[in-house]
N, C-alpha and C positions, 0 to 999 in steps of 0.2 A: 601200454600205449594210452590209455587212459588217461593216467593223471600228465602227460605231454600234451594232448589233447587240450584237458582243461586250463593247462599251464596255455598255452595259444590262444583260449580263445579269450583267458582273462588279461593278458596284455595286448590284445587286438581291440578288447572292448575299453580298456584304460588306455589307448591311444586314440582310439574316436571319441572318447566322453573330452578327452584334453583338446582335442581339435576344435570340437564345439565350443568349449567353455573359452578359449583363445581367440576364436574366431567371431566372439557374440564382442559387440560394438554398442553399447548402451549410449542412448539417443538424449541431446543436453538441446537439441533443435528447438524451434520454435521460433518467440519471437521475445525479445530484449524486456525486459521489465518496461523501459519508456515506453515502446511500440505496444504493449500490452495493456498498458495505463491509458493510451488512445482512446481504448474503447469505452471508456468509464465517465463520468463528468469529472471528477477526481486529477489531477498530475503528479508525477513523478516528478522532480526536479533534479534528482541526483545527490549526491553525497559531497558536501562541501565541508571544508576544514574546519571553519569557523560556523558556530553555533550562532544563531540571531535569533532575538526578543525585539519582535514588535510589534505593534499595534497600530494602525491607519483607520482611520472614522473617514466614510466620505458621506456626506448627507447630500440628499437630492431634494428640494424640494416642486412639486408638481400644483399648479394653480388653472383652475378650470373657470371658463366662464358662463352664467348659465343663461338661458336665452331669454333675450329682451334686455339685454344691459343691464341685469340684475347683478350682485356682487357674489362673486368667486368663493368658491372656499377653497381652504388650502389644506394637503398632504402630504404629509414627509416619510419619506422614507429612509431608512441608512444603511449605509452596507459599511461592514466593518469587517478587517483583516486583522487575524490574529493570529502571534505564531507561539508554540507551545514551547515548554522549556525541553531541553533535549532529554534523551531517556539514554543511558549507555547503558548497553545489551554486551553479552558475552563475545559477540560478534561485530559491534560497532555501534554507532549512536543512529539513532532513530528523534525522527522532528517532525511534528505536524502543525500546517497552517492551515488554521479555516477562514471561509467569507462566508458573513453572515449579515441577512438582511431581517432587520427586527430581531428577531428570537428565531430563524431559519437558516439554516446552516447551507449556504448555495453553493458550494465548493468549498474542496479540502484536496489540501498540496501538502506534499513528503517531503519538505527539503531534504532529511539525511535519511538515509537509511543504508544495512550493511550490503557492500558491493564489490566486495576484495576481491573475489574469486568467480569463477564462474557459477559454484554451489550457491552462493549465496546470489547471483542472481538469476536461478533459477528457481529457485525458493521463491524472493521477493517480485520475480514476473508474475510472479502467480497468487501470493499472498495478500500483497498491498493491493491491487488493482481488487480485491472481495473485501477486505478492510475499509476501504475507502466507500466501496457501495453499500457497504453497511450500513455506515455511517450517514450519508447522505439520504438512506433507506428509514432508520430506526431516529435521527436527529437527535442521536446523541453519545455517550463513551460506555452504555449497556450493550456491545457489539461480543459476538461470540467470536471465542480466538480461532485461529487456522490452523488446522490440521497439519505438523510437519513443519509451520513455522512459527512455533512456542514463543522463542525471543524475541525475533521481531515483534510480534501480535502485542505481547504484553507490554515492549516499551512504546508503539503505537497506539496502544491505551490509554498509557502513563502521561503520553506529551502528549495525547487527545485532550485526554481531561485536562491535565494544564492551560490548554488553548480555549477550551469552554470556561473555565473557572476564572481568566483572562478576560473576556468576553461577557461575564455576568451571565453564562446560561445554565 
């Protein structure tokens, strides 16, 4: 009687370990890569077809006057947009633009990065939006890569520095 025994209670217990294991729902929740990117100074733009090179210089000049009608001096500043060359990753192309005012990097936007699947933006909800504060953090493409998103990180490196080296920084 014994080994009927063990025989029962080893397919009772391999029909509850299968129940669990069938019944466990692994969680992709959260929130979108976009909605993610919210919180950062940094954007998401999404993943577009066509790859863009550009560069936009806007200069501001500001003119002060000092008191008694004395004559003004003047200050310029420039903010300049750059976009980096695309980086093609095992998973898709990766693109970064930055704005930078002087030698200061004030924002930085992802036009491309990979988005095929739900894995992939679950990965870049979370990757991009710590790559982007890096960067704006450390002011420049010495940013340490992300944990779990290798490809991305290092073609968001690739087309960083592109967009710096673009930019004269």
């Amino acid at each position: 009687m014994s080994g009927v025994r063990r025989i029962i209670l080893w397919l009772s217990g391999t029909v509850a370990t299968l129940a669990l294991l069938f019944g466990y729902h692994t969680s992709l929740g959260g929130s979108t890569p976009t909605e993610t990117a919210a919180a950062y100074s940094g954007t998401l733009a999404g993943s577009s077809s066509t790859p863009t090179d550009t560069t936009t210089d806007t200069t501001t000049a500001t003119k002060g006057a000092g008191s008694g009608g004395s004559s003004g001096s003047s200050a310029k500043s420039a903010t300049k947009t750059t976009t980096g060359t695309p980086t093609y990753t095992r998973y898709g192309p990766v693109q970064v633009q930055i704005t930078t005012s002087g030698s200061t990097i004030t924002k930085v936007s992802v036009l491309q990065y990979p988005n095929s699947d739900s894995r992939d933006a679950q990965i870049n909800g979370y990757a991009l939006p710590v790559l982007v504060q890096e960067t704006l953090d450390k002011q420049g493409a010495g940013i340490d890569m992300v944990s779990g998103a290798t490809y991305t990180s290092d073609g968001y490196r690739q087309s960083l520095q592109s967009a710096l080296d673009r930019a004269g920084l």
